[in-house]
C-alpha positions in Angstrom: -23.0 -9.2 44.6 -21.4 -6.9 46.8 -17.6 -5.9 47.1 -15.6 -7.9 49.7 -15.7 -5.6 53.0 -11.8 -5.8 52.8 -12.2 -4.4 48.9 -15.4 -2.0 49.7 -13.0 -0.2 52.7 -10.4 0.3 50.7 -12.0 2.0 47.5 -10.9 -1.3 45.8 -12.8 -3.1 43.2 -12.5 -6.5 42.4 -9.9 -7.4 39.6 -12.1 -7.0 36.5 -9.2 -9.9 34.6 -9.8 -12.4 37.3 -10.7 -16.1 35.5 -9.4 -14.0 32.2 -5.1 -14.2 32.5 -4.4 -17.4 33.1 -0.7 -18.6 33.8 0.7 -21.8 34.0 4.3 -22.7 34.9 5.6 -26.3 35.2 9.1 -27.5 36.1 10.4 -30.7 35.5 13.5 -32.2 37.0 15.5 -35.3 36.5 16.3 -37.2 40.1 17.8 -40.4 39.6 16.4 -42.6 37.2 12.8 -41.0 37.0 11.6 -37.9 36.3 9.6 -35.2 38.4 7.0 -32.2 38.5 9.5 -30.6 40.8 7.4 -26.9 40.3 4.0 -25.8 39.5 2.2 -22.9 39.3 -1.4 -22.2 38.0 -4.0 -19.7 37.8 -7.0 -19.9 36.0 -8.7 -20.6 33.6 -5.4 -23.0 33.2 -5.0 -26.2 35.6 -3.0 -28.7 35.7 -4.3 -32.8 36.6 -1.9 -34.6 38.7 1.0 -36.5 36.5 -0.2 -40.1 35.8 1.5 -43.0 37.0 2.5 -44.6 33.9 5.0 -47.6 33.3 7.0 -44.8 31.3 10.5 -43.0 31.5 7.8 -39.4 30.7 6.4 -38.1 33.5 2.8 -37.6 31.7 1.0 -34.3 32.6 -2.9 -33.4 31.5 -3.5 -29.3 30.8 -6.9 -28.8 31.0 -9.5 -25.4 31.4 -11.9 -26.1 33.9 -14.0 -23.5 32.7 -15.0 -25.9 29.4 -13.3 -23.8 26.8 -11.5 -20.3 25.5 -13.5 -16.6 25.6 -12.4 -13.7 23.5 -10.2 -11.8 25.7 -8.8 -14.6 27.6 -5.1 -14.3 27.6 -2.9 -17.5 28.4 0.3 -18.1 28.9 1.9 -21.3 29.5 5.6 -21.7 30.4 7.0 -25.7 30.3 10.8 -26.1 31.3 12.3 -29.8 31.2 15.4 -29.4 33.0 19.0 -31.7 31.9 17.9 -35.3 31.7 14.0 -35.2 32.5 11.5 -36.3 30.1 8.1 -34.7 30.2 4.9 -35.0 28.3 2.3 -32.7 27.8 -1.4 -33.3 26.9 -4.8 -32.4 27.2 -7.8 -34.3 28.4 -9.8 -33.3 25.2 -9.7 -30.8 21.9 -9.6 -27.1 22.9 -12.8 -25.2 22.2 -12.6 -22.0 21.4 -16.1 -19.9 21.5 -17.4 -17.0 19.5 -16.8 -13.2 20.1 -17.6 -10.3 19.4 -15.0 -8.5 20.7 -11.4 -9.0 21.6 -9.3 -12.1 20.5 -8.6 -15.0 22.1 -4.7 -14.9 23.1 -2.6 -18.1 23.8 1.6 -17.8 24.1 3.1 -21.0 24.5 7.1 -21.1 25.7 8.6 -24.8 26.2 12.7 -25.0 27.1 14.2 -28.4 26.7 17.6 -28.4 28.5 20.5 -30.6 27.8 19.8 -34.3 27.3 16.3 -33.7 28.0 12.7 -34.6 26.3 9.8 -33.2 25.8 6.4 -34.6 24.0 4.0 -31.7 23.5 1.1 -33.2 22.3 -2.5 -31.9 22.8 -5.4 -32.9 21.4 -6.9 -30.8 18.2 -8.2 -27.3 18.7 -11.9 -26.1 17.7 -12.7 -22.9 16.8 -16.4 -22.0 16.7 -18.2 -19.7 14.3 -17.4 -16.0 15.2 -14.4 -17.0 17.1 -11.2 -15.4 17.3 -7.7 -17.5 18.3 -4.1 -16.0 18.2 -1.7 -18.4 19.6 2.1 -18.6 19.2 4.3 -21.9 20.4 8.2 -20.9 21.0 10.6 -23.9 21.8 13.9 -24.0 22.6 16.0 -27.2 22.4 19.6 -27.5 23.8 22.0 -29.7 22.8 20.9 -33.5 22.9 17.7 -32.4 23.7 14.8 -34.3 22.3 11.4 -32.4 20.8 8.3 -33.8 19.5 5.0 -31.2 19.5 2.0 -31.5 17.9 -0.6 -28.3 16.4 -3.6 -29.7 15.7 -6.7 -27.8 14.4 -10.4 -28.3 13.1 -11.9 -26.3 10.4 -14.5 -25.4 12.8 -17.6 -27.3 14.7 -18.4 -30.2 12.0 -21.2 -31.4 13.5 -22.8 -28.3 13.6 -22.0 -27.0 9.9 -19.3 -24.3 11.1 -16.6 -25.4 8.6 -14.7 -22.4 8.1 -16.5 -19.9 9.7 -14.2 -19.0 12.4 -13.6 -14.9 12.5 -9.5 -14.9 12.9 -7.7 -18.1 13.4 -3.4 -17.9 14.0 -0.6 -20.0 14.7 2.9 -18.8 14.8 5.3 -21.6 15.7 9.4 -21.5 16.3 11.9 -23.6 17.4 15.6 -22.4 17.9 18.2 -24.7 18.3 21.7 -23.6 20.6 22.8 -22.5 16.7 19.7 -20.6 15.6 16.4 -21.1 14.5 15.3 -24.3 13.5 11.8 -24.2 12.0 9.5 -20.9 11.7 6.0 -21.7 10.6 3.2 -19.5 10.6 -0.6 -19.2 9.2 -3.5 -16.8 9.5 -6.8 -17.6 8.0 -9.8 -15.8 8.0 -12.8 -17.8 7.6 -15.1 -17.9 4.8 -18.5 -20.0 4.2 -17.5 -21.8 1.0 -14.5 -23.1 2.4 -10.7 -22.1 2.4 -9.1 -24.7 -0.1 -6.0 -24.6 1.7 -6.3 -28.2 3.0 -7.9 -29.8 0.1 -11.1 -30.6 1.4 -10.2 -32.2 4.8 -11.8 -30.6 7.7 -8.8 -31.2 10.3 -5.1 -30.7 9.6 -2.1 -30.7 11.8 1.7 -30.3 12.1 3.9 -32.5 14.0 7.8 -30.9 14.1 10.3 -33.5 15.9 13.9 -32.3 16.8 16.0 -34.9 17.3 19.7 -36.5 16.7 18.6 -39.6 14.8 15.4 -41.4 13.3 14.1 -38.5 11.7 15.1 -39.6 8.0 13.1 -42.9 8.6 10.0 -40.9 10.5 9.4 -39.1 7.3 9.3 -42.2 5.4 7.3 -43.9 7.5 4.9 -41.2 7.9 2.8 -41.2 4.5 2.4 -45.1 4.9 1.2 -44.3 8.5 -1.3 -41.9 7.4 -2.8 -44.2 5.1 -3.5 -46.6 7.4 -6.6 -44.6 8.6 -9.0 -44.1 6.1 -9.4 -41.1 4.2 -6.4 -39.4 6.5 -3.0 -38.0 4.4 0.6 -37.1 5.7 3.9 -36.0 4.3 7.0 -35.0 6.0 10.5 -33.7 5.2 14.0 -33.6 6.8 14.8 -29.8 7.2 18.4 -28.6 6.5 18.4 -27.5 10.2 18.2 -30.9 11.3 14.3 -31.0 12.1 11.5 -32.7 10.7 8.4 -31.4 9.7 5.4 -33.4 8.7 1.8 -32.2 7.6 -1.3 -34.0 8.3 -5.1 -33.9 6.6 -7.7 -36.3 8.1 -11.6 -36.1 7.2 -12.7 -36.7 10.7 -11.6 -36.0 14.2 -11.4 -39.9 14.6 -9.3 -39.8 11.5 -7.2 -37.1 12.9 -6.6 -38.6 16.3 -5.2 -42.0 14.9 -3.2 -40.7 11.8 -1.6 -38.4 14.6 -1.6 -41.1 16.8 1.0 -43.5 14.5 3.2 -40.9 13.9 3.1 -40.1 17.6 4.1 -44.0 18.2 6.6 -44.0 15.2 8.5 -41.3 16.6 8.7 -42.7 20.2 9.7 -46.0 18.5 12.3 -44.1 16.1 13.5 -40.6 17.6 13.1 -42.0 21.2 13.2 -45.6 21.5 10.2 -46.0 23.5 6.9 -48.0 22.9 3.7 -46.3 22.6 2.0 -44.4 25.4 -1.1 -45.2 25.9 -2.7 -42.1 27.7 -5.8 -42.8 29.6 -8.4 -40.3 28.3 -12.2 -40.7 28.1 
C-alpha cells in the first residue's frame, strides 16, 4: 500500500512502531459518594471497555488488546492512578496470550498509584505464554496512607491444551510496592523454559500471587486462605503477614478452572475482610 500523499510529500514514512507502543492512562476520581473514570487515554494495542455499571462502591474497568494477544517487540505501558477516596478495579476480559518470537521480547511496565483513602483491585485474569515466547513485565505500586491494595499476577506454565508446558523462551515478573515509609514487598522471578518441566511449582501448571496492602484483615486473610484453596480441587495456597504490613499469598491450581476459583475465594475473602464488601461478580464470558 502506498504512503499517505500527506506522508509521500513530505519524505515521511509511516511510523514503523504504530499498533507496537501501546499506552494506557486511566484516572479515577472520587465525587461524592461514587467513584469516576474522570481521565482516559489509550493507544493501541491497549483499550479500555466502558466501566460497568455495577451495584458496587468500585468503579469496575475491563483492559483488553483488541488485537487478540502480545507480539515480541510490543512495548506496553499502563499507568492507573486512583485519586483520595475513589475506588477502582481493574480487570481483563480474558487471560493474556502472549505469542512466540523469534526476535525481541515482549515488554509490559505496569505503574498503579493509590492516593490517600483510596482503593484499588488489580485483578486480571492469568497470563499464557506460548512456546518460543518471550514476556518481561514489571508491576510498580504505590500506596499512600489509608490506601487500600489488592493485585493479583497470575501465570500459566504455558498452552496446556496444546502440550507447551514450560516451553516458553523468557518469561519475567518483577513486582514492588512502596508504602509512604519505603518498600513494602519486592518480588521477582525469571524462568527460562525447559521441556521436562521447571519443578518450581510442584507439578501445577498455573500459579499466582495475590499481595493485599491494607490496615486490617490481613492476619485473618492468611488464615483463611489455605482453607479457601482447598475448596477447589487439586488447587493450593499459603500466605504470610509481612513485617511491612502486607500480605503475601501464593497460589498452585492444576487447571485454569482451578486457578480462576482458588483466586476467586481469596479475591471474595479479601473484599469481605480487608474491604468490607461482598463479592463482585464481574460479567465476563
Amino acid at each position: 500500500m502506498a504512503a499517505p500523499r500527506a506522508l509521500a510529500d513530505s519524505g515521511l514514512s509511516a511510523p514503523p512502531r504504530v499498533g507496537r507502543d501501546g499506552a494506557l492512562r486511566l484516572g479515577f476520581e472520587r465525587r461524592r459518594d461514587a467513584t469516576v473514570l474522570a481521565g482516559c487515554r489509550w493507544t493501541l494495542p491497549l483499550q479500555v471497555l466502558a466501566p460497568l455499571g455495577l451495584p458496587d462502591p468500585a468503579s469496575v474497568v475491563s483492559v483488553l488488546n483488541p488485537t487478540g494477544g502480545v507480539l515480541g517487540g510490543d512495548r506496553l505501558r499502563v499507568d492507573i492512578e486512583v485519586g483520595q477516596g475513589a475506588h477502582a478495579c481493574l480487570t481483563t476480559p480474558s487471560a493474556t496470550k502472549v505469542y512466540r518470537t523469534a526476535g525481541e521480547p515482549a515488554v509490559q511496565a505496569v505503574r498503579l498509584v493509590v492516593g490517600p483513602g483510596a482503593t484499588l483491585e488489580w485483578v486480571p485474569d492469568h497470563t499464557i505464554p506460548f512456546a518460543g515466547s518471550d514476556f518481561r513485565q514489571t508491576i510498580e505500586a504505590d500506596v499512600a496512607d489509608g490506601g487500600c491494595l489488592v493485585l493479583v499476577d497470575a501465570f500459566s506454565a504455558g498452552r496446556i491444551a496444546a502440550g507447551e508446558r514450560w516451553r516458553f523462551r523468557r518469561l519475567e515478573s518483577a513486582l514492588t510496592v512502596r508504602g509512604p515509609r519505603g518498600e513494602l514487598v519486592h518480588d521477582r522471578f525469571v524462568l527460562f523454559g525447559a521441556a521436562d518441566g521447571l519443578g518450581a511449582t510442584e507439578g501445577a501448571d498455573y500459579f499466582a500471587t495475590l499481595v493485599v496492602v491494607a490496615g486490617r484483615g490481613l492476619d485473618a486473610l492468611a488464615d483463611e486462605a489455605p482453607g479457601l484453596a482447598a475448596a477447589t480441587a487439586g488447587a493450593r495456597a499459603a500466605g504470610g503477614r509481612l513485617e511491612t504490613g502486607a500480605l503475601v499469598v501464593r497460589c498452585l491450581a492444576p487447571s485454569a478452572p482451578a486457578l480462576l476459583d482458588a483466586l476467586g475465594g481469596l479475591w471474595d475473602a479479601a473484599r469481605r475482610l480487608v474491604l468490607g464488601l461482598a463479592p463482585l461478580a464481574l460479567r465476563k464470558p
